[in-house]
C-alpha positions in Angstrom: -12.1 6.9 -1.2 -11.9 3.9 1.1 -11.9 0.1 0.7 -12.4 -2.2 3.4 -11.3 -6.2 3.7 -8.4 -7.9 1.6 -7.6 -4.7 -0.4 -5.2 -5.3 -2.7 -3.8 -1.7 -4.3 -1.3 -2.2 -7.7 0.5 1.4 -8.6 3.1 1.9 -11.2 6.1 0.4 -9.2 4.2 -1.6 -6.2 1.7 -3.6 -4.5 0.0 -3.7 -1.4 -2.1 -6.2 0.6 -4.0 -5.0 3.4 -7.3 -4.7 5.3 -8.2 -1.3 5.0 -7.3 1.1 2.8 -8.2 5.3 2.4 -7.2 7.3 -0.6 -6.4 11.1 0.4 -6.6 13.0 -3.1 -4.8 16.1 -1.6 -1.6 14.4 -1.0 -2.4 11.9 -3.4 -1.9 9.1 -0.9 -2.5 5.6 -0.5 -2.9 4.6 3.6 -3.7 1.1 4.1 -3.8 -0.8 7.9 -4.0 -4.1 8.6 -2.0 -6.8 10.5 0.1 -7.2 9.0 0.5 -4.8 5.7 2.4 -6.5 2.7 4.3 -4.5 0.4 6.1 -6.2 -2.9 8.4 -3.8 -5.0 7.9 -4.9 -8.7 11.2 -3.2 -9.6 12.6 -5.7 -7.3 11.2 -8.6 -8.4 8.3 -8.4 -6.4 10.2 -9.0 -3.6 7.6 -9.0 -0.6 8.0 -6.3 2.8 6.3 -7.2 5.7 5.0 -3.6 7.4 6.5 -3.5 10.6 3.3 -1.8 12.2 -0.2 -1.8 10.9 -0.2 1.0 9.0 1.8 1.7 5.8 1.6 5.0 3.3 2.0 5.0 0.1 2.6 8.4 -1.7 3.2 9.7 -5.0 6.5 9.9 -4.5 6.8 6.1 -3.3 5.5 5.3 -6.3 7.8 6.4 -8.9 
């Protein structure tokens, strides 16, 4: 599955802004790109991550 411009992906524990994103079912991953990639733990607050590069992963196991 894909999505393309201002994706916003909400799992369990996070969020995600970005420009692109691709599902992968068999690793049950979340890959999003964009410059830059934000990444808010809601366990934390929601404090917001800026991605260092323009690509960020978010797996299974990031998400519990």
């Amino acid at each position: 599955m894909e999505a393309y411009d201002d994706v916003h992906l909400k799992t369990e524990v996070r969020t995600a802004t970005g420009a692109r994103m691709t599902y992968l079912a068999k690793t049950e991953e979340y890959h999003l790109k964009g410059e830059p990639v934000d990444l808010a733990d809601d366990r934390d607050g929601g404090a917001v991550a800026r991605a260092q590069s323009a690509t960020s992963v978010l797996g299974r196991s990031s998400a519990s």
